[in-house]
mmJSON file of the N, C-alpha and C atoms, coordinates in Angstrom:
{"data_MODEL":{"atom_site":{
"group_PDB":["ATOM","ATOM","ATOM","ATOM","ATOM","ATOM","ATOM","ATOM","ATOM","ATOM","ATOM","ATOM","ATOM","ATOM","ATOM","ATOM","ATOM","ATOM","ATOM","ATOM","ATOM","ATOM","ATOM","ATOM","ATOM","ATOM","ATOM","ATOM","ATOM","ATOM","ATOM","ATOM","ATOM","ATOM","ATOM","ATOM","ATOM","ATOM","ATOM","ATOM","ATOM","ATOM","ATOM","ATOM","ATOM","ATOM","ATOM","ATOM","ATOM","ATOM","ATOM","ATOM","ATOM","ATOM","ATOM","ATOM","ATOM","ATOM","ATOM","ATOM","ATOM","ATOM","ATOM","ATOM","ATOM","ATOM","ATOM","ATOM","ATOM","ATOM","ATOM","ATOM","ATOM","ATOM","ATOM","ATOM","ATOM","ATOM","ATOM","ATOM","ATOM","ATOM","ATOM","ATOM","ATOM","ATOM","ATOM","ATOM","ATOM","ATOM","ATOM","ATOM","ATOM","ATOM","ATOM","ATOM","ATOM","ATOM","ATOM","ATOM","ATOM","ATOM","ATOM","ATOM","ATOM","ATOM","ATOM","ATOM","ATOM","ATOM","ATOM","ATOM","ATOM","ATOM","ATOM","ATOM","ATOM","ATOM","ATOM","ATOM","ATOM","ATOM","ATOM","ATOM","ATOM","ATOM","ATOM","ATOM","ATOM","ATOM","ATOM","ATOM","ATOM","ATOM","ATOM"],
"id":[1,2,3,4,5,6,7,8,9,10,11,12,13,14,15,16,17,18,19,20,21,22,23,24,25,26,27,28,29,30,31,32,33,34,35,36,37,38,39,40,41,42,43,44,45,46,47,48,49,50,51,52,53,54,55,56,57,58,59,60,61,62,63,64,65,66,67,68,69,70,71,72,73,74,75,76,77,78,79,80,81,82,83,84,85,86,87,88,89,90,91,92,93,94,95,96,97,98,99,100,101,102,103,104,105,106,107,108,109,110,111,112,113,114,115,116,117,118,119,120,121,122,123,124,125,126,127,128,129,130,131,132,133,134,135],
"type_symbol":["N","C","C","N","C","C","N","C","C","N","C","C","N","C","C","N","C","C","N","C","C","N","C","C","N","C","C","N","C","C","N","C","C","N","C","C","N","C","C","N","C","C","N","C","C","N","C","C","N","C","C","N","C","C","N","C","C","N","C","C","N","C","C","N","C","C","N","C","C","N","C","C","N","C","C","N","C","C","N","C","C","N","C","C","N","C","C","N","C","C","N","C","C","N","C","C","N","C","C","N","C","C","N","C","C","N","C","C","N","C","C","N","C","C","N","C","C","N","C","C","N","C","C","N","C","C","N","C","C","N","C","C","N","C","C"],
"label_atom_id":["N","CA","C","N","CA","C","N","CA","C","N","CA","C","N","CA","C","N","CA","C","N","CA","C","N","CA","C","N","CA","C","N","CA","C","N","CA","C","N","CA","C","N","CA","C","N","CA","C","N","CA","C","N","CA","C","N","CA","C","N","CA","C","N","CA","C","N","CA","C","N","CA","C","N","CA","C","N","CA","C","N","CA","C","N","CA","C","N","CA","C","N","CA","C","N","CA","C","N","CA","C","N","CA","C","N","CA","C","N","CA","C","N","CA","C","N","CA","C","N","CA","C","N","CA","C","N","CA","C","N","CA","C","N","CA","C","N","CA","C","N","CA","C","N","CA","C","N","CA","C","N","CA","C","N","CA","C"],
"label_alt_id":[null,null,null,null,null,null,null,null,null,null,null,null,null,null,null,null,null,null,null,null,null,null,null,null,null,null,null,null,null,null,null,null,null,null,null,null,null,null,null,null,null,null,null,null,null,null,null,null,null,null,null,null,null,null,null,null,null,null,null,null,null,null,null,null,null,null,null,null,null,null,null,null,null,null,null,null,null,null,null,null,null,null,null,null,null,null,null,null,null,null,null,null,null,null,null,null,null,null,null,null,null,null,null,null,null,null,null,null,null,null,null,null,null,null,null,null,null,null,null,null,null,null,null,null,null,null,null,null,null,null,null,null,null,null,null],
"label_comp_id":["UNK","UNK","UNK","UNK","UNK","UNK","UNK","UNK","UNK","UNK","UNK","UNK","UNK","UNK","UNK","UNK","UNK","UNK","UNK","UNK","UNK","UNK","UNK","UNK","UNK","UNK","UNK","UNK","UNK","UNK","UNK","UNK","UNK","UNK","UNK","UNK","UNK","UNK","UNK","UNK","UNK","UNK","UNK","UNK","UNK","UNK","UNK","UNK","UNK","UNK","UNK","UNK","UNK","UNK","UNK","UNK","UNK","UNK","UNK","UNK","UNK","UNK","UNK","UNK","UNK","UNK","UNK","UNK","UNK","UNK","UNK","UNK","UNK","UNK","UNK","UNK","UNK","UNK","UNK","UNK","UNK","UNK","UNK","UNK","UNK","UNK","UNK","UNK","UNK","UNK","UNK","UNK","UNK","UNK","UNK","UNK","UNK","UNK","UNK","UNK","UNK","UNK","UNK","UNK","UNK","UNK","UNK","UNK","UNK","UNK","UNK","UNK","UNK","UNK","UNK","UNK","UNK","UNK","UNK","UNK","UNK","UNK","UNK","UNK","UNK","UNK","UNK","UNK","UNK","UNK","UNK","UNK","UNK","UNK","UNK"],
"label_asym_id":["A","A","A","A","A","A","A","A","A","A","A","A","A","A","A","A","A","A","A","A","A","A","A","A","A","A","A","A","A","A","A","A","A","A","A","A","A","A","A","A","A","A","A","A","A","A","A","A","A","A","A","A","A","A","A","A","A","A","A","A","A","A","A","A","A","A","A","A","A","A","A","A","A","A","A","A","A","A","A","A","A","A","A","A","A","A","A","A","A","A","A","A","A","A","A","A","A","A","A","A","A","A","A","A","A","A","A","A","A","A","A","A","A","A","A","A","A","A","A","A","A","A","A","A","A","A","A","A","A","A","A","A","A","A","A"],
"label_entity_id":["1","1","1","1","1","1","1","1","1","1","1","1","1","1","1","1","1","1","1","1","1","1","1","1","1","1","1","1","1","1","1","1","1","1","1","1","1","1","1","1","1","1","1","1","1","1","1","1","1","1","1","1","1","1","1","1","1","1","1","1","1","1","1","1","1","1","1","1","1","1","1","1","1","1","1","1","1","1","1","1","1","1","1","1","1","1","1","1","1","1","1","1","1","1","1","1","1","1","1","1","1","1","1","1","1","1","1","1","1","1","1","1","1","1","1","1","1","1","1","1","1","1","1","1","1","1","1","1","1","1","1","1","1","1","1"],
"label_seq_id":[1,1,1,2,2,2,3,3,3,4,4,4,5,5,5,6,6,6,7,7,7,8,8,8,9,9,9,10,10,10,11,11,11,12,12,12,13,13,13,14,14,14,15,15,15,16,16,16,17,17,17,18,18,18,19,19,19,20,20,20,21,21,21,22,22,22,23,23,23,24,24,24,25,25,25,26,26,26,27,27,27,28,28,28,29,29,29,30,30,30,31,31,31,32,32,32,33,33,33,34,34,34,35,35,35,36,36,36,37,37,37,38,38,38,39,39,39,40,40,40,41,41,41,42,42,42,43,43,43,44,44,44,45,45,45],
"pdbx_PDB_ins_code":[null,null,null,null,null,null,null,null,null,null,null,null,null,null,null,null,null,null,null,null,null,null,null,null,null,null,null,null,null,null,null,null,null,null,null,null,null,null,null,null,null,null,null,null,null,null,null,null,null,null,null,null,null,null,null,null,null,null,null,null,null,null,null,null,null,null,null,null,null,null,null,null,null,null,null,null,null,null,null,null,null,null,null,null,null,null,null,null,null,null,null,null,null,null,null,null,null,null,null,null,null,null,null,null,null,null,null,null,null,null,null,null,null,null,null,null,null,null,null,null,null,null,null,null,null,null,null,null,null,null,null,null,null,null,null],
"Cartn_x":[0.827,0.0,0.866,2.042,3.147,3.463,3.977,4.156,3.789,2.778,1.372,1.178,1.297,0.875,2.443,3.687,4.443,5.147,4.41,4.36,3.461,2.614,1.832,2.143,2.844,3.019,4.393,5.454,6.239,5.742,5.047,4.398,3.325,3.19,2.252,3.305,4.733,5.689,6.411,6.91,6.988,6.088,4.924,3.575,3.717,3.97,3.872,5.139,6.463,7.454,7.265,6.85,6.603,5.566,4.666,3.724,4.549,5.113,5.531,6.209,7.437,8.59,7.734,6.681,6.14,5.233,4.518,4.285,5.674,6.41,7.629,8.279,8.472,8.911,7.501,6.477,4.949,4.567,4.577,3.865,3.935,3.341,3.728,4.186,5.115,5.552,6.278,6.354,6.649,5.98,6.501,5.963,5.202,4.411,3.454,3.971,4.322,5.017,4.331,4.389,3.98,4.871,4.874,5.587,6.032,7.453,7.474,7.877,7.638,8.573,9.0,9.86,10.707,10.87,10.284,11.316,12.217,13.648,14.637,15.283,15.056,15.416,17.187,18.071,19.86,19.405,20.424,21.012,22.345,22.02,23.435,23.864,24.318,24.941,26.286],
"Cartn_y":[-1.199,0.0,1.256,1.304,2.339,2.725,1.779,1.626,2.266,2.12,2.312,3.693,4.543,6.064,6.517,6.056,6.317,6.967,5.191,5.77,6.495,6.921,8.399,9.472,9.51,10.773,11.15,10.205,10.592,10.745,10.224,10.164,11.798,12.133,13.445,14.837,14.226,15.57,15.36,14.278,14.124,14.774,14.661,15.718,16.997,17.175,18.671,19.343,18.756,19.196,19.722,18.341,18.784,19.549,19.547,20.625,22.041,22.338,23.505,24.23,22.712,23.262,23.323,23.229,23.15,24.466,25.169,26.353,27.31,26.985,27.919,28.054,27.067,27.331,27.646,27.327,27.807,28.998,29.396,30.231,31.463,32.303,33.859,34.078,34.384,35.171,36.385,37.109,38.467,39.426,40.149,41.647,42.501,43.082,44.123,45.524,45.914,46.652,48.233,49.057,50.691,51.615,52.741,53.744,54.684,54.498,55.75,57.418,58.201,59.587,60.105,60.477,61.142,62.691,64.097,65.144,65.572,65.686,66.226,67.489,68.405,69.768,69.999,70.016,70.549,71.849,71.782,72.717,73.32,74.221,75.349,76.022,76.182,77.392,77.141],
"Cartn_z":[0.0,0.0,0.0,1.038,1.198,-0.196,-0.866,-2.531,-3.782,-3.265,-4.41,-4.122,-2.872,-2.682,-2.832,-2.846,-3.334,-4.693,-5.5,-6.544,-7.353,-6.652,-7.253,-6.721,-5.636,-5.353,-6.682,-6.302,-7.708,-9.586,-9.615,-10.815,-10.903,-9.821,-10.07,-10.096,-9.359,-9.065,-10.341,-11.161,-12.395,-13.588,-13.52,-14.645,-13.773,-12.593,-12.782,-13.089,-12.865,-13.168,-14.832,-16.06,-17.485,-17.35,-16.607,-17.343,-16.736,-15.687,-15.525,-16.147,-16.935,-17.409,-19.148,-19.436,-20.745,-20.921,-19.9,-19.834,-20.065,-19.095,-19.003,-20.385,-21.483,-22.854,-23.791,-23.773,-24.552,-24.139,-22.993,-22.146,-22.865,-22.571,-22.701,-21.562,-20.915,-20.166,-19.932,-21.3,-21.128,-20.689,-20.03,-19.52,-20.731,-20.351,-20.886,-20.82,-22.76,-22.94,-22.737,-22.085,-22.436,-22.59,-24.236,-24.105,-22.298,-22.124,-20.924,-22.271,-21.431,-21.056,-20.115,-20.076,-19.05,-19.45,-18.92,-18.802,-18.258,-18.905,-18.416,-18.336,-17.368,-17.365,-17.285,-17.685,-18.052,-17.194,-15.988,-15.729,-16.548,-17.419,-17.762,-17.625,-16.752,-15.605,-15.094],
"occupancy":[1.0,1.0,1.0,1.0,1.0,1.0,1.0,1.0,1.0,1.0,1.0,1.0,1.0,1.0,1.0,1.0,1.0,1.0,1.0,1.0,1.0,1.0,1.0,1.0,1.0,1.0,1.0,1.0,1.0,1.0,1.0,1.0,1.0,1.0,1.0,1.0,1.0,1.0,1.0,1.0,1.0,1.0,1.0,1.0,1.0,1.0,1.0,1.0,1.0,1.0,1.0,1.0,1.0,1.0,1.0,1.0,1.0,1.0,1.0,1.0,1.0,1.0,1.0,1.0,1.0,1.0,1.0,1.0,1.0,1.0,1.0,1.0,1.0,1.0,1.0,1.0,1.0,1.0,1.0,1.0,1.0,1.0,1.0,1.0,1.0,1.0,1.0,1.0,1.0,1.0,1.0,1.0,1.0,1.0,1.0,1.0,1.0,1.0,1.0,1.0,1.0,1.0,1.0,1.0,1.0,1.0,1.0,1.0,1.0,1.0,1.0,1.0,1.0,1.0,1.0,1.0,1.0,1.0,1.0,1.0,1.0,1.0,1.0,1.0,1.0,1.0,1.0,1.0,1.0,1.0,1.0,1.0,1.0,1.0,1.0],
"B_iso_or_equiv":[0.0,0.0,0.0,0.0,0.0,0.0,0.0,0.0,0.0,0.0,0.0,0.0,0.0,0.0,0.0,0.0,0.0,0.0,0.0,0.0,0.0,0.0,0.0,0.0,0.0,0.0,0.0,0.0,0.0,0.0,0.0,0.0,0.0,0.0,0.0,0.0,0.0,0.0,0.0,0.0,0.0,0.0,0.0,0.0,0.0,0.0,0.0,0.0,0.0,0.0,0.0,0.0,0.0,0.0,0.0,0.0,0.0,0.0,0.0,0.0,0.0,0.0,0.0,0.0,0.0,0.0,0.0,0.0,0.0,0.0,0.0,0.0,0.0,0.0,0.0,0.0,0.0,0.0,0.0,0.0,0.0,0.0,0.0,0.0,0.0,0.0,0.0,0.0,0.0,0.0,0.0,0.0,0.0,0.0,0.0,0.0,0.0,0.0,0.0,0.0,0.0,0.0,0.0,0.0,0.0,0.0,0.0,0.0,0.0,0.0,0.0,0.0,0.0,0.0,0.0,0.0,0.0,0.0,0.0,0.0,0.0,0.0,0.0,0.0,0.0,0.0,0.0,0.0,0.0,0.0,0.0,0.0,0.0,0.0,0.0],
"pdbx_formal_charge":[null,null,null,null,null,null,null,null,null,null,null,null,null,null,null,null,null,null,null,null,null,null,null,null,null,null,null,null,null,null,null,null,null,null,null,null,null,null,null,null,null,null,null,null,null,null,null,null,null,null,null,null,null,null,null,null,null,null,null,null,null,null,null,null,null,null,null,null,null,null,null,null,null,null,null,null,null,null,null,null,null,null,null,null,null,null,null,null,null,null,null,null,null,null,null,null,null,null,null,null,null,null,null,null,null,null,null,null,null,null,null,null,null,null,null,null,null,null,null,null,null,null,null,null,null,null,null,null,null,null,null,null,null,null,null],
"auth_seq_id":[1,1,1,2,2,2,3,3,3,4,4,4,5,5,5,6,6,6,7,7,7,8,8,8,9,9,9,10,10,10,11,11,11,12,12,12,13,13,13,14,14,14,15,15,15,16,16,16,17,17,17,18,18,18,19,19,19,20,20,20,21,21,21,22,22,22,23,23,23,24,24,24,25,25,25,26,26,26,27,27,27,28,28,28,29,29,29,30,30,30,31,31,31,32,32,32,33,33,33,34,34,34,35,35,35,36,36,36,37,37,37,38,38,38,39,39,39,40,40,40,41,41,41,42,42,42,43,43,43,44,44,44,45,45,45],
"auth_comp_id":["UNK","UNK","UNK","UNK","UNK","UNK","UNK","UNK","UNK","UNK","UNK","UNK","UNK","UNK","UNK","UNK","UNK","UNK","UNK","UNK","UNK","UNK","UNK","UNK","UNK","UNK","UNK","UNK","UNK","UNK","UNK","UNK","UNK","UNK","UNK","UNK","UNK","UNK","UNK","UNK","UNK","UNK","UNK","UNK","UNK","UNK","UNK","UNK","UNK","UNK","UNK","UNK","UNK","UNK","UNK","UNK","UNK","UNK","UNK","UNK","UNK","UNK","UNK","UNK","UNK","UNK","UNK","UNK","UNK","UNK","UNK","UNK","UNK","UNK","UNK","UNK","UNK","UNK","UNK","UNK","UNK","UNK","UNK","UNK","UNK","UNK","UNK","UNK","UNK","UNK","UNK","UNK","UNK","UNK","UNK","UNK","UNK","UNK","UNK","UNK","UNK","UNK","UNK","UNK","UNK","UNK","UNK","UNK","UNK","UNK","UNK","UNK","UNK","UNK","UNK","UNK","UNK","UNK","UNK","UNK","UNK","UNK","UNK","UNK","UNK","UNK","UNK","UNK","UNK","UNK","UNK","UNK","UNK","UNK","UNK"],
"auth_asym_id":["A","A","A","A","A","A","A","A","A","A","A","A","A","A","A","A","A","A","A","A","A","A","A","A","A","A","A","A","A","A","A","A","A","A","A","A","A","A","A","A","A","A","A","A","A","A","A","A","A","A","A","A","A","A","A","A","A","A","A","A","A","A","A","A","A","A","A","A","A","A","A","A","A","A","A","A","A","A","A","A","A","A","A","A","A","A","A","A","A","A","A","A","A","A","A","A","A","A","A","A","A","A","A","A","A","A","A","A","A","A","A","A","A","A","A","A","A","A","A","A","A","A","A","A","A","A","A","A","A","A","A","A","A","A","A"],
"auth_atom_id":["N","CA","C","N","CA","C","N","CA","C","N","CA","C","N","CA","C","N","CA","C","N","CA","C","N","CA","C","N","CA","C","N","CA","C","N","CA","C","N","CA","C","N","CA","C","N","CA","C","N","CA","C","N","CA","C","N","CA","C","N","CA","C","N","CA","C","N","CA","C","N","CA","C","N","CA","C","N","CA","C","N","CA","C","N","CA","C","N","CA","C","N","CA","C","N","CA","C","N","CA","C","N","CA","C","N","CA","C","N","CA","C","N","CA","C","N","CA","C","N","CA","C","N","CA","C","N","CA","C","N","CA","C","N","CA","C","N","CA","C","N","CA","C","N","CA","C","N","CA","C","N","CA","C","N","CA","C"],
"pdbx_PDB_model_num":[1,1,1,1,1,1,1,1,1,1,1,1,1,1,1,1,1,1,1,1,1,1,1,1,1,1,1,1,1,1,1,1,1,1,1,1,1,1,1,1,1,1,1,1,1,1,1,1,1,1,1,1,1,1,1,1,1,1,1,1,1,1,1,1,1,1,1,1,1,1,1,1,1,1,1,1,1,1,1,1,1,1,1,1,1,1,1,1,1,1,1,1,1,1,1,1,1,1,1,1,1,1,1,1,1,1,1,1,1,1,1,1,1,1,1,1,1,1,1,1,1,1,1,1,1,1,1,1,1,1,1,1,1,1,1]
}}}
């Protein structure tokens, strides 16, 4: 019985490892791009 919940617990940390690491290369995971501006006032003095 020890066995048997054994080997599912490894068999489920195994599918989530690929599915994680299969999002992580499919996925979108880039950031969401928006124009900045910045004003910069030069002191010339």
């Amino acid at each position: 019985m020890l066995g048997r919940v054994l080997k599912l617990v490894v068999v489920l940390v195994v599918l989530g490892l690929v599915g994680l690491s299969g999002y992580a290369f499919l996925g979108d995971l880039s950031p969401e791009t928006a124009p900045q501006s910045l004003t910069v006032t030069l002191d010339a003095s």
